[in-house]
N, CA, C and O atoms as a GROMACS GRO file, in nm:
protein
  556
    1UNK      N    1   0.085  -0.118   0.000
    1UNK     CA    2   0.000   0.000   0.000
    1UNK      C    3   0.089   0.124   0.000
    1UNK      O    4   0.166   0.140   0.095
    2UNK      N    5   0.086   0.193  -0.076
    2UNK     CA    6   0.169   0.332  -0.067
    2UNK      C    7   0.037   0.511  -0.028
    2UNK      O    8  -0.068   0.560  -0.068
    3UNK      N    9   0.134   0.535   0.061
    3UNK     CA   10   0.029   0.654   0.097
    3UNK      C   11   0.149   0.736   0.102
    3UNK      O   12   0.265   0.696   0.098
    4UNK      N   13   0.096   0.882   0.112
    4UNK     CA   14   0.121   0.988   0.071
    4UNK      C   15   0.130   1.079   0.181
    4UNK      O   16   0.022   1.065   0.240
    5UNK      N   17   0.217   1.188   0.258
    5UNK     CA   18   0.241   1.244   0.352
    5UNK      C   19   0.212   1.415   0.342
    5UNK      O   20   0.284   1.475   0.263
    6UNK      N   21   0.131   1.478   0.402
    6UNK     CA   22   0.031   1.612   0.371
    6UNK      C   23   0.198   1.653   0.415
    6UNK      O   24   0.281   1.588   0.478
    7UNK      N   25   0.204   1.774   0.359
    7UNK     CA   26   0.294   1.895   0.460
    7UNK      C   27   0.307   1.904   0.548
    7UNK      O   28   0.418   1.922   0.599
    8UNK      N   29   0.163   1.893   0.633
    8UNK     CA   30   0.194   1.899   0.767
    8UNK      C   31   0.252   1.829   0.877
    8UNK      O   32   0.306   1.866   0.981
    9UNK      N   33   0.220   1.688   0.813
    9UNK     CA   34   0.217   1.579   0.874
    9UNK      C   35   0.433   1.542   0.841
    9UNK      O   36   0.516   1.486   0.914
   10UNK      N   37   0.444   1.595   0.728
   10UNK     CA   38   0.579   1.562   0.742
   10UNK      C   39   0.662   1.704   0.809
   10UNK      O   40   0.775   1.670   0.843
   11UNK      N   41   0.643   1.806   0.828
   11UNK     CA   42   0.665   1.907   0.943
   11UNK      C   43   0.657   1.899   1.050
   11UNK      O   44   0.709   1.989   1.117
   12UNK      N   45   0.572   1.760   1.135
   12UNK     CA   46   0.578   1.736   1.260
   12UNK      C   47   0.662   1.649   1.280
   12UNK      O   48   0.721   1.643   1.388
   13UNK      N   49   0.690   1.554   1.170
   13UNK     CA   50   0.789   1.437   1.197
   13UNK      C   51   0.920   1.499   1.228
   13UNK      O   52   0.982   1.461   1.328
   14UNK      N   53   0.977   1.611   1.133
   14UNK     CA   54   1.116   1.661   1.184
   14UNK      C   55   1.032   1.805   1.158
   14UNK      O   56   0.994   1.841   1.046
   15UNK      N   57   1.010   1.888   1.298
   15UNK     CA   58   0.999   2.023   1.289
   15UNK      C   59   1.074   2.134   1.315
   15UNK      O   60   1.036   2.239   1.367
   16UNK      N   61   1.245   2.084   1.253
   16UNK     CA   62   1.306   2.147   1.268
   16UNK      C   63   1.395   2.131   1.067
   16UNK      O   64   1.499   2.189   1.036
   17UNK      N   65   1.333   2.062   0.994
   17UNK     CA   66   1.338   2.063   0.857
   17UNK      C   67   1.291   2.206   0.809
   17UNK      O   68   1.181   2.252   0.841
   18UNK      N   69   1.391   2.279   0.724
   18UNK     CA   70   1.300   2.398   0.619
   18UNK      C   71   1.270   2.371   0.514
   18UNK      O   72   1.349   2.314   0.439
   19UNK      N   73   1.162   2.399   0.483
   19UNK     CA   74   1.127   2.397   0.331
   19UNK      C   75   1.218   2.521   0.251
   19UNK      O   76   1.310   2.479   0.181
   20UNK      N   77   1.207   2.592   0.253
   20UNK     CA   78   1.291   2.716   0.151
   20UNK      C   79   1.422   2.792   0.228
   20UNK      O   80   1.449   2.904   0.272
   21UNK      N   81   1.484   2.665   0.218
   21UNK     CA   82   1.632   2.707   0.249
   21UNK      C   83   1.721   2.820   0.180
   21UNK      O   84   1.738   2.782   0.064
   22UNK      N   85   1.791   2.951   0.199
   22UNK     CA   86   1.866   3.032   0.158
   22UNK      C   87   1.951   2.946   0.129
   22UNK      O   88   1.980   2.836   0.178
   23UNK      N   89   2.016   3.049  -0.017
   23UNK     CA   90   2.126   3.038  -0.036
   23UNK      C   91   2.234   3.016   0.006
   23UNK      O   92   2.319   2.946  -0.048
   24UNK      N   93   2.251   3.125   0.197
   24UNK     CA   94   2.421   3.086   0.240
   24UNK      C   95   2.346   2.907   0.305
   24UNK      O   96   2.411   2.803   0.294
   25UNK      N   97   2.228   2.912   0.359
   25UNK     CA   98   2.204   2.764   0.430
   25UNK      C   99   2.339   2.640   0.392
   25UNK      O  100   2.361   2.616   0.273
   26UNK      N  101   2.414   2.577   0.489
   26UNK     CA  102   2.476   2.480   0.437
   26UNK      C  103   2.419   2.381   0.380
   26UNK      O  104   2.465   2.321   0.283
   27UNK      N  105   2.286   2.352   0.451
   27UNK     CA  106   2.202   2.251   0.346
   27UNK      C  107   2.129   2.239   0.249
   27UNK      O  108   2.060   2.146   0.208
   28UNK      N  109   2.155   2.368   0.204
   28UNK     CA  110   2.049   2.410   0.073
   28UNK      C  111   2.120   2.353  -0.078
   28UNK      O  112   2.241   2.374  -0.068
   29UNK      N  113   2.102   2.319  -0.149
   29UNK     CA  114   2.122   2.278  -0.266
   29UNK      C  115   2.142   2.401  -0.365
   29UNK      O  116   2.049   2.478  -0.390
   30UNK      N  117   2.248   2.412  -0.412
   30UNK     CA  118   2.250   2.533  -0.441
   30UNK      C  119   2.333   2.558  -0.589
   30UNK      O  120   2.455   2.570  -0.577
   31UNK      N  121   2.285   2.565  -0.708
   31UNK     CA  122   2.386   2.566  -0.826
   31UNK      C  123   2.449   2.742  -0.856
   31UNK      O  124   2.388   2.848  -0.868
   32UNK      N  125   2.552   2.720  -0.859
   32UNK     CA  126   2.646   2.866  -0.916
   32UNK      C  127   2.633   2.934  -1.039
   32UNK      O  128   2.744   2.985  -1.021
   33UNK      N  129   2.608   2.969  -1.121
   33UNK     CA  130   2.645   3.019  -1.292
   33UNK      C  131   2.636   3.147  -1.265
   33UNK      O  132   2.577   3.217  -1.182
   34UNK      N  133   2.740   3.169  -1.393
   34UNK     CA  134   2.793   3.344  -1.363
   34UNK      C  135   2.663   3.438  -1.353
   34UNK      O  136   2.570   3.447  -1.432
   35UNK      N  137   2.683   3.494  -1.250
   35UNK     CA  138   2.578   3.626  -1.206
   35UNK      C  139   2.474   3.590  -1.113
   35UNK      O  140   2.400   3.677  -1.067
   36UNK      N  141   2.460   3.446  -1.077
   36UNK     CA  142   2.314   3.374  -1.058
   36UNK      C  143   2.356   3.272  -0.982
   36UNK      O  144   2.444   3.198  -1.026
   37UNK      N  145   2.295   3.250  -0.840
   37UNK     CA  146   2.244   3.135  -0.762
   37UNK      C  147   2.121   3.059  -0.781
   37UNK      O  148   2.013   3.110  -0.811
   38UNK      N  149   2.143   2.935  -0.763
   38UNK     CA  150   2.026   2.876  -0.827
   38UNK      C  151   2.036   2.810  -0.706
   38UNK      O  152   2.137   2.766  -0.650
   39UNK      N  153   1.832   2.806  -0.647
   39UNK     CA  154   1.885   2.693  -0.519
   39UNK      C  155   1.720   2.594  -0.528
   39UNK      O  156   1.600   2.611  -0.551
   40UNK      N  157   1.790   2.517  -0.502
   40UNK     CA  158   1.694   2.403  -0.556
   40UNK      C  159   1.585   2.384  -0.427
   40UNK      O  160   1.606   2.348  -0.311
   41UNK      N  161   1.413   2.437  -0.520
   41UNK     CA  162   1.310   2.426  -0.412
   41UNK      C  163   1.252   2.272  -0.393
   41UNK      O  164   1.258   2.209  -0.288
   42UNK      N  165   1.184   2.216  -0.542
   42UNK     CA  166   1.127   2.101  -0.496
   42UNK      C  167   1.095   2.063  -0.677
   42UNK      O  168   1.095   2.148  -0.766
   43UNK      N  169   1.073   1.931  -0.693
   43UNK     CA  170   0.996   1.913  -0.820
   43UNK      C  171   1.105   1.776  -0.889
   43UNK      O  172   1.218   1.752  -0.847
   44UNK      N  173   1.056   1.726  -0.966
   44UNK     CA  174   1.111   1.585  -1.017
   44UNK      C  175   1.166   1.622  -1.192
   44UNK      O  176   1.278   1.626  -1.242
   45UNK      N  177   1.048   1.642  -1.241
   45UNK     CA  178   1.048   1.708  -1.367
   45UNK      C  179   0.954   1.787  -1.396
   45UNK      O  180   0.857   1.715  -1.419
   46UNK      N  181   0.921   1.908  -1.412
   46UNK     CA  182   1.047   2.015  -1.412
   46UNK      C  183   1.090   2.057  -1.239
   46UNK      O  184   1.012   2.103  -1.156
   47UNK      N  185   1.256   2.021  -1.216
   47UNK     CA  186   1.300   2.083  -1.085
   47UNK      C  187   1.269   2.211  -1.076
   47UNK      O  188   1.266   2.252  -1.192
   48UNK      N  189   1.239   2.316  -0.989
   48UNK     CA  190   1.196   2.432  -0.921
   48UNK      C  191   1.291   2.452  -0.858
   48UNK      O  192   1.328   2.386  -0.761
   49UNK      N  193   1.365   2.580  -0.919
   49UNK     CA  194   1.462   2.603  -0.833
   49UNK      C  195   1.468   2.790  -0.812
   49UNK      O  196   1.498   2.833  -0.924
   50UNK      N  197   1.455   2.889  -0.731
   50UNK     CA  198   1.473   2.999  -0.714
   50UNK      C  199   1.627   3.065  -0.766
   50UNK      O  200   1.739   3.015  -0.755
   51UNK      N  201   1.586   3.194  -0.824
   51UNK     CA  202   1.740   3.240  -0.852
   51UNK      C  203   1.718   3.395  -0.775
   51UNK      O  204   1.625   3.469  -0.743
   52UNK      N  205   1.893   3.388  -0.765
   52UNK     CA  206   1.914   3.448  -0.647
   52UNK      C  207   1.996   3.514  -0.728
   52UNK      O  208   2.058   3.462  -0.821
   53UNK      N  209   2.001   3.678  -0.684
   53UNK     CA  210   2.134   3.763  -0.755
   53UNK      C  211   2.143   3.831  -0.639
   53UNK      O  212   2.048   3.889  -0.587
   54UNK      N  213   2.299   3.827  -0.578
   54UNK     CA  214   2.325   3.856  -0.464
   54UNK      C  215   2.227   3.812  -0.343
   54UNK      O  216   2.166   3.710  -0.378
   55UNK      N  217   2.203   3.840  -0.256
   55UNK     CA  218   2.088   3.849  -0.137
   55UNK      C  219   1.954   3.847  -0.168
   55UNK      O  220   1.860   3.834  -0.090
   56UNK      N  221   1.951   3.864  -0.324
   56UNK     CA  222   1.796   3.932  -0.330
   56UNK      C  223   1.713   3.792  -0.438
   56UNK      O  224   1.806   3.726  -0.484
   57UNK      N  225   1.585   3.738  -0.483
   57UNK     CA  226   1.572   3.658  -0.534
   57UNK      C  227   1.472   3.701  -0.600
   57UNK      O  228   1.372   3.764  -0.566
   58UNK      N  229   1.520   3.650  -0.732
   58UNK     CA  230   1.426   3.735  -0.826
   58UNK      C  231   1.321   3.686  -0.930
   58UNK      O  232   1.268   3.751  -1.020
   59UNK      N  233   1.301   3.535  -0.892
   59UNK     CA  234   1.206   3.460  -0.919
   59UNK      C  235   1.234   3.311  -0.925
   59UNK      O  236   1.323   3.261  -0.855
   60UNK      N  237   1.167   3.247  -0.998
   60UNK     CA  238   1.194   3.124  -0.976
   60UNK      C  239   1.154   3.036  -1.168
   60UNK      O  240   1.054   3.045  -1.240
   61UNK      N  241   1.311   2.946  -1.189
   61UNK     CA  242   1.293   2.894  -1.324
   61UNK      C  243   1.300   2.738  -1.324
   61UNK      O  244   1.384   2.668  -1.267
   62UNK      N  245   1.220   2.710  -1.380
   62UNK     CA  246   1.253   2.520  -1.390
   62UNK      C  247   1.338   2.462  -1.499
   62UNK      O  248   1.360   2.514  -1.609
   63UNK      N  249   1.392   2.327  -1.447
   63UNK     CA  250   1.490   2.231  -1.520
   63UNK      C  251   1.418   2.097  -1.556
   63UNK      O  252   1.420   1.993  -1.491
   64UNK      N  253   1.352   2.124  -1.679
   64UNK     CA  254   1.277   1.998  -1.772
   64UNK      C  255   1.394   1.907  -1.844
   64UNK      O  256   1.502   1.952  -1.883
   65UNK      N  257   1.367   1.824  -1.850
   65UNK     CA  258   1.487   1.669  -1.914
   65UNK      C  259   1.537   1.721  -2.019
   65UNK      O  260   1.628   1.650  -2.062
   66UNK      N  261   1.511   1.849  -2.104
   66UNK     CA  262   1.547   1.880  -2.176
   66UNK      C  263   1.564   1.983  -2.274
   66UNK      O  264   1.584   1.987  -2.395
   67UNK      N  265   1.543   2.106  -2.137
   67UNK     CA  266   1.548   2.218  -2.157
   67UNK      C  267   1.561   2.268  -2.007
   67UNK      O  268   1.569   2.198  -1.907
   68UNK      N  269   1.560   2.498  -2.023
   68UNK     CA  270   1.525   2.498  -1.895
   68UNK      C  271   1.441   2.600  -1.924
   68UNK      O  272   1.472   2.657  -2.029
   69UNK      N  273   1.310   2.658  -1.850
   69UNK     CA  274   1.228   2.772  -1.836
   69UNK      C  275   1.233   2.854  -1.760
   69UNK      O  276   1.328   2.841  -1.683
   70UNK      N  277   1.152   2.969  -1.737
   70UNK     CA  278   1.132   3.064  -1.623
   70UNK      C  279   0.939   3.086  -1.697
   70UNK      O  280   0.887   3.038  -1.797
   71UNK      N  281   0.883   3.183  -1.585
   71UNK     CA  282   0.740   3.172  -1.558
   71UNK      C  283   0.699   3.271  -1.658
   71UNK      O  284   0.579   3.283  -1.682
   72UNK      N  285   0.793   3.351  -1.726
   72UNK     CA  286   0.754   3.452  -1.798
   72UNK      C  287   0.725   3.465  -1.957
   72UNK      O  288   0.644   3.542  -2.007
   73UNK      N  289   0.799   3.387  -2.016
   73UNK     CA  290   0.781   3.327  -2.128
   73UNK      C  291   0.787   3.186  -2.173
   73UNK      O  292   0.808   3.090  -2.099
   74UNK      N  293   0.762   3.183  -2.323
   74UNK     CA  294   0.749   3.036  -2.333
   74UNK      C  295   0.846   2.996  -2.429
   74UNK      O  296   0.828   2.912  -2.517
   75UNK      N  297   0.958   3.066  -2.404
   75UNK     CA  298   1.071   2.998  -2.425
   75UNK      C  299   1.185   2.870  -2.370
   75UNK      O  300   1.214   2.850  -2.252
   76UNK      N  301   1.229   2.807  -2.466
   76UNK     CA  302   1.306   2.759  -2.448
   76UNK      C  303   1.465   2.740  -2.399
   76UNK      O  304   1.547   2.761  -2.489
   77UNK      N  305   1.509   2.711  -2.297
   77UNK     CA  306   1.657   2.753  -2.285
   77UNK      C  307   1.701   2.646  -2.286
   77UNK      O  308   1.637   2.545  -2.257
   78UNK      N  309   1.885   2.652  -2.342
   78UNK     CA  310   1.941   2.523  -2.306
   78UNK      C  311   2.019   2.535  -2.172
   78UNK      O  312   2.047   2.446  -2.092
   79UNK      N  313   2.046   2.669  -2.168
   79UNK     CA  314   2.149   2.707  -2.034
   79UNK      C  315   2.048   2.743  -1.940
   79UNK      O  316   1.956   2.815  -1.977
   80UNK      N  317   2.055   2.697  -1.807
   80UNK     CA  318   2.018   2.812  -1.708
   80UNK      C  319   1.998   2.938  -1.644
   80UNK      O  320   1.907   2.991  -1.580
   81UNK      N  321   2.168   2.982  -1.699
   81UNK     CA  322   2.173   3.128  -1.692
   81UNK      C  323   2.090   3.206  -1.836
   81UNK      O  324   2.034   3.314  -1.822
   82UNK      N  325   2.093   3.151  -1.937
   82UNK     CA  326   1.964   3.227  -2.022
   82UNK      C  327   1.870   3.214  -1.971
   82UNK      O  328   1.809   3.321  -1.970
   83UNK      N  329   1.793   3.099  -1.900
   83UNK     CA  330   1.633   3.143  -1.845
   83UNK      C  331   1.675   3.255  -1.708
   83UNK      O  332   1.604   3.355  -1.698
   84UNK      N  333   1.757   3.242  -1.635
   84UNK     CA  334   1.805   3.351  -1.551
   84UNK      C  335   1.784   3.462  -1.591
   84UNK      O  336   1.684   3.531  -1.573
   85UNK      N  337   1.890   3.487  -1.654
   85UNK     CA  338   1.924   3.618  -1.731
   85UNK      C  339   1.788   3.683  -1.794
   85UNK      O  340   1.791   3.806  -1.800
   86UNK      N  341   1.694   3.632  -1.831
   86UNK     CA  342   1.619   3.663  -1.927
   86UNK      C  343   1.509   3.708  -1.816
   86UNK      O  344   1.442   3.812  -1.816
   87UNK      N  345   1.510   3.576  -1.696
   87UNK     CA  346   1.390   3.664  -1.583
   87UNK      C  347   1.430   3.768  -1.507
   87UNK      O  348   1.350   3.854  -1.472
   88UNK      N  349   1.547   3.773  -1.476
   88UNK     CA  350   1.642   3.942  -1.427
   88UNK      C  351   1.630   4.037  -1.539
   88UNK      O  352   1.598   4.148  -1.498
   89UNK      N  353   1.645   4.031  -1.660
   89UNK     CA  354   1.654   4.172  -1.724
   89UNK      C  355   1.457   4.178  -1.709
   89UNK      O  356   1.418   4.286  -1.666
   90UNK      N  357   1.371   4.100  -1.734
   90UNK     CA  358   1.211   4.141  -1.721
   90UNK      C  359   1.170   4.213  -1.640
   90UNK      O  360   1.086   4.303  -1.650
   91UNK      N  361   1.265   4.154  -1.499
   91UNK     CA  362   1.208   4.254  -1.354
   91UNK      C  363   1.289   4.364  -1.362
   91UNK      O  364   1.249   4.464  -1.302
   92UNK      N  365   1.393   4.371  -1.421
   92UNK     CA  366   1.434   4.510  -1.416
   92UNK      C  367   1.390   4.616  -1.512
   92UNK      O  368   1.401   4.737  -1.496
   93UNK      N  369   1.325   4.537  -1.635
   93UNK     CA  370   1.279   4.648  -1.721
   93UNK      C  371   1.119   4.681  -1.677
   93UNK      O  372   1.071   4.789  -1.710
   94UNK      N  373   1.060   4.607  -1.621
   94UNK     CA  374   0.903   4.642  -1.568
   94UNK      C  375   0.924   4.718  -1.433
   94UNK      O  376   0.817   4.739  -1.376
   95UNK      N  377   1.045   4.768  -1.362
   95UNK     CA  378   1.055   4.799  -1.264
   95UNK      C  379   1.021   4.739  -1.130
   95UNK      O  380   1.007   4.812  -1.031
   96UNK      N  381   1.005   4.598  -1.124
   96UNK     CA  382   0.958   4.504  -1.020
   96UNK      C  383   1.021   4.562  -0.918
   96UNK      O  384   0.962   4.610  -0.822
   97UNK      N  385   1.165   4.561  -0.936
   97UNK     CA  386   1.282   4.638  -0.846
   97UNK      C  387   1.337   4.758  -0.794
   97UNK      O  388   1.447   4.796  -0.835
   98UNK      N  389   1.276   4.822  -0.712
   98UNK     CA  390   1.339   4.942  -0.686
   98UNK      C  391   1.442   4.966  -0.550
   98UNK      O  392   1.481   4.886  -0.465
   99UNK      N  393   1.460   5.066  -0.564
   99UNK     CA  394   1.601   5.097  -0.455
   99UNK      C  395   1.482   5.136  -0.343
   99UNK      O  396   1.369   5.184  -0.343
  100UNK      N  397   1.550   5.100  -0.276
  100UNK     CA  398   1.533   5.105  -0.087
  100UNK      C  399   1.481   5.244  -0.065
  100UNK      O  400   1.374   5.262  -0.006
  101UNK      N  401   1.548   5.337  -0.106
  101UNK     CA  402   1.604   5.500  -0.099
  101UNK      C  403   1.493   5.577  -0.156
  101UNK      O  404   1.493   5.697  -0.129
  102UNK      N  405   1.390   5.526  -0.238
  102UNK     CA  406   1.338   5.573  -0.370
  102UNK      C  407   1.204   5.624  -0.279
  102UNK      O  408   1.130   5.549  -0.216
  103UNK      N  409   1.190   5.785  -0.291
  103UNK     CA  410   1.048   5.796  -0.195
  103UNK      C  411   0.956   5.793  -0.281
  103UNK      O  412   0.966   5.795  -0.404
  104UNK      N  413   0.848   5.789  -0.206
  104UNK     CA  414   0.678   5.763  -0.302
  104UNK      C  415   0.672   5.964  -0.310
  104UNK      O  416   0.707   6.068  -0.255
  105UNK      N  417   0.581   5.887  -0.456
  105UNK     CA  418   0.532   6.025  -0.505
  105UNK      C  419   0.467   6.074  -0.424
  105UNK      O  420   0.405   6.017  -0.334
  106UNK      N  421   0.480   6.262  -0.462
  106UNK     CA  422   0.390   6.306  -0.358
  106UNK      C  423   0.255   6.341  -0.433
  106UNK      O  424   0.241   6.349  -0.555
  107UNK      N  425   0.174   6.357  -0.352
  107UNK     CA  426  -0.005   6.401  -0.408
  107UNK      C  427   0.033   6.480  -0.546
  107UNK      O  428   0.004   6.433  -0.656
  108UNK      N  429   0.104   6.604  -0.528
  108UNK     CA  430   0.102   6.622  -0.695
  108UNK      C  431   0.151   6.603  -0.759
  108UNK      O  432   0.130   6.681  -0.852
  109UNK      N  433   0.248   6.507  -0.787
  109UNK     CA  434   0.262   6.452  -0.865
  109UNK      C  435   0.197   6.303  -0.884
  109UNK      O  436   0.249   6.244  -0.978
  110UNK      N  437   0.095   6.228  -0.815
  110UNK     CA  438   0.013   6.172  -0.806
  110UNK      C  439  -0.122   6.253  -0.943
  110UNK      O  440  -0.170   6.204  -1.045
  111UNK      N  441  -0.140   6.389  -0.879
  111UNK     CA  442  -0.232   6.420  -0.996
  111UNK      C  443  -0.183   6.457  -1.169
  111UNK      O  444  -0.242   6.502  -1.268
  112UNK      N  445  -0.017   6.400  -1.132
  112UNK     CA  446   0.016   6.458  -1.303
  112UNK      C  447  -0.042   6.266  -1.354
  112UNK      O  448  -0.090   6.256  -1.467
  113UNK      N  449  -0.038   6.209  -1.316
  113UNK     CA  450  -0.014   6.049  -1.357
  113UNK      C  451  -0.219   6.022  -1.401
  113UNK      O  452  -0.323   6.044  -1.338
  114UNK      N  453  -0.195   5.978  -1.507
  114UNK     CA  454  -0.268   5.919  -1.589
  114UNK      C  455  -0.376   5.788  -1.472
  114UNK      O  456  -0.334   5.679  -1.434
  115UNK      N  457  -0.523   5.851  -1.440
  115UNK     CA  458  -0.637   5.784  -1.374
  115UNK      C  459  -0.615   5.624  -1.337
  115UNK      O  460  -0.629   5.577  -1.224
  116UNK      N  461  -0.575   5.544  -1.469
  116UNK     CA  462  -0.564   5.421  -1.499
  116UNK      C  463  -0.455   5.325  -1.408
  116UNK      O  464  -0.457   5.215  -1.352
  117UNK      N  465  -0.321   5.480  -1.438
  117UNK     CA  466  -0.212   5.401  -1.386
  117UNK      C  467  -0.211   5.385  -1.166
  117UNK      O  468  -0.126   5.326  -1.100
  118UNK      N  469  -0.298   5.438  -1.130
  118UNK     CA  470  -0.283   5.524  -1.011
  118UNK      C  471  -0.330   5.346  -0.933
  118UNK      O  472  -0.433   5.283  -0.957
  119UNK      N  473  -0.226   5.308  -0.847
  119UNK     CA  474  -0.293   5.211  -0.760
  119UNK      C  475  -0.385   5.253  -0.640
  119UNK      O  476  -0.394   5.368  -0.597
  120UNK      N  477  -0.463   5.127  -0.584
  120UNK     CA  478  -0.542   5.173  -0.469
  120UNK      C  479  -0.508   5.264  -0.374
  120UNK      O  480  -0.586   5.345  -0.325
  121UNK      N  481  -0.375   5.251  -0.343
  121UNK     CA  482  -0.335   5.320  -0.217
  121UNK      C  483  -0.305   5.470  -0.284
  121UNK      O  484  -0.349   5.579  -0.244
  122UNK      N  485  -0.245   5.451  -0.361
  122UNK     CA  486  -0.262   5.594  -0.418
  122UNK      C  487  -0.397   5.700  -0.459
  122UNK      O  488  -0.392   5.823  -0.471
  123UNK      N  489  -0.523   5.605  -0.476
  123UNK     CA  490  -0.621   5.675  -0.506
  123UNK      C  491  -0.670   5.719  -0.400
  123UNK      O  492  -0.759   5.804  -0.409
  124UNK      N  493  -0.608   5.656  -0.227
  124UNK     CA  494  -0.682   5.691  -0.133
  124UNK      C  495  -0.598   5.812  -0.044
  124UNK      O  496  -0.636   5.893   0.040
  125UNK      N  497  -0.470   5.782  -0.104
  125UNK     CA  498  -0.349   5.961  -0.086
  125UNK      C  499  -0.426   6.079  -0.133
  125UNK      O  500  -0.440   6.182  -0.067
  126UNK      N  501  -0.491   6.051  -0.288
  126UNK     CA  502  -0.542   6.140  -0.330
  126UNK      C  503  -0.672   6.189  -0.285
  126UNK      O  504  -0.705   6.300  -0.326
  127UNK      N  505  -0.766   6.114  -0.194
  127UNK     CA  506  -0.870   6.089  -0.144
  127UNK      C  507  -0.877   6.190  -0.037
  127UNK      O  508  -0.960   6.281  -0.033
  128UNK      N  509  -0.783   6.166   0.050
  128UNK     CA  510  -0.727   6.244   0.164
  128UNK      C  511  -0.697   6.369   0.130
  128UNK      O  512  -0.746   6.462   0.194
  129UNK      N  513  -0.604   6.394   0.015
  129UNK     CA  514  -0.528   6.478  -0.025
  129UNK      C  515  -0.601   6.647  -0.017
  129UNK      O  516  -0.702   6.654  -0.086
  130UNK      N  517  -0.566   6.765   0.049
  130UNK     CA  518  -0.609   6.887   0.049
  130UNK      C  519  -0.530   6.975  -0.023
  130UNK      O  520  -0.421   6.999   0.028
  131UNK      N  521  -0.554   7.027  -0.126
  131UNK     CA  522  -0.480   7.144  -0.197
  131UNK      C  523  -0.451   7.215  -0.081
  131UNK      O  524  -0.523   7.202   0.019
  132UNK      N  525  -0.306   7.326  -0.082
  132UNK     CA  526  -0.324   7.462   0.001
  132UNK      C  527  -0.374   7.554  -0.062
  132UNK      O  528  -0.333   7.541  -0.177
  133UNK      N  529  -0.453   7.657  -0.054
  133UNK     CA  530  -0.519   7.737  -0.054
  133UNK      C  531  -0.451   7.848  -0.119
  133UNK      O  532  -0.517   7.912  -0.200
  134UNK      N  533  -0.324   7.884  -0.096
  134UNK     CA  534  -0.244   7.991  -0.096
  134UNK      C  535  -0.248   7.983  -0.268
  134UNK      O  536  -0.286   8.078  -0.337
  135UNK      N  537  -0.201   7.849  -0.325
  135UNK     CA  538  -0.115   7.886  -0.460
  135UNK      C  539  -0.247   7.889  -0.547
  135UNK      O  540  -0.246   7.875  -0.669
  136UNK      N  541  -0.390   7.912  -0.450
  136UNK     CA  542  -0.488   7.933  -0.567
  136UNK      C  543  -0.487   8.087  -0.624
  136UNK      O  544  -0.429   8.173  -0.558
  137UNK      N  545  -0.544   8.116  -0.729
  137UNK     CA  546  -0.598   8.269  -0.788
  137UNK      C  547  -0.722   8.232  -0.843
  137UNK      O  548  -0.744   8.123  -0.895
  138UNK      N  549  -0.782   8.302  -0.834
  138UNK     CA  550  -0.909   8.349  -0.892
  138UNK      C  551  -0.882   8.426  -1.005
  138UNK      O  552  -0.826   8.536  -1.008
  139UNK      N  553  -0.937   8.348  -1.116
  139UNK     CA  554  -0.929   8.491  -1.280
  139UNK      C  555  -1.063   8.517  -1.288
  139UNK      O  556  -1.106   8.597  -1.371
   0.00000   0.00000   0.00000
């Protein structure tokens, strides 16, 4: 008879096992290629493995018997670091990534930006938001 073990049930057996081990982890499984950590999450075919550039992780690409992917297109790679490479330059050109440092717009410049583009939290800055009084004129 073969049965099958929920998550949970194998988290109590050793509840000191991680599922999503970092990169420095000594026990993490972890492949190198230039620019890119690759650390192996879970999967048979296609393996699931997260890539890592420096500290930071910037999605996650699989290793099929005979190719490799990432989630963003439906391309084909033979190397790893091309499905890498290819999901790092996406988040950097859609701006997924920003600097730490980078402050949020303020209300007016909130009202130069186009209705469509404006997220929730921003529609409710603007919601709040009180002109001052001063830089009005009357013509």
């Amino acid at each position: 008879m073969i049965t099958t073990l929920s998550l949970q049930e194998a988290q109590l057996d050793d509840p000191t096992e991680k599922i999503l081990l970092p990169p420095s982890d000594p026990n993490a499984e972890v492949q190198e290629i230039p620019g890119y950590k690759l650390v192996y999450v879970n999967g048979a075919c296609p393996r699931n493995y997260r890539v890592y550039t420096d500290d930071s992780m910037i999605g996650v690409i699989f290793q099929h018997i005979t190719h490799w992917s990432n989630a963003l297109d439906k391309i084909r790679y033979a190397e790893p670091v091309d499905a890498a490479a290819r999901l790092d330059e996406f988040m950097k050109m859609t701006g997924y990534f920003t600097a730490t440092t980078e402050q949020p717009l303020t209300e007016e410049e909130l009202l130069d930006i186009e209705f469509d583009a404006l997220t929730s939290d921003e529609w409710e800055r603007l919601k709040r938001y009180v002109p001052e009084a001063k830089h009005l004129v009357a013509a």
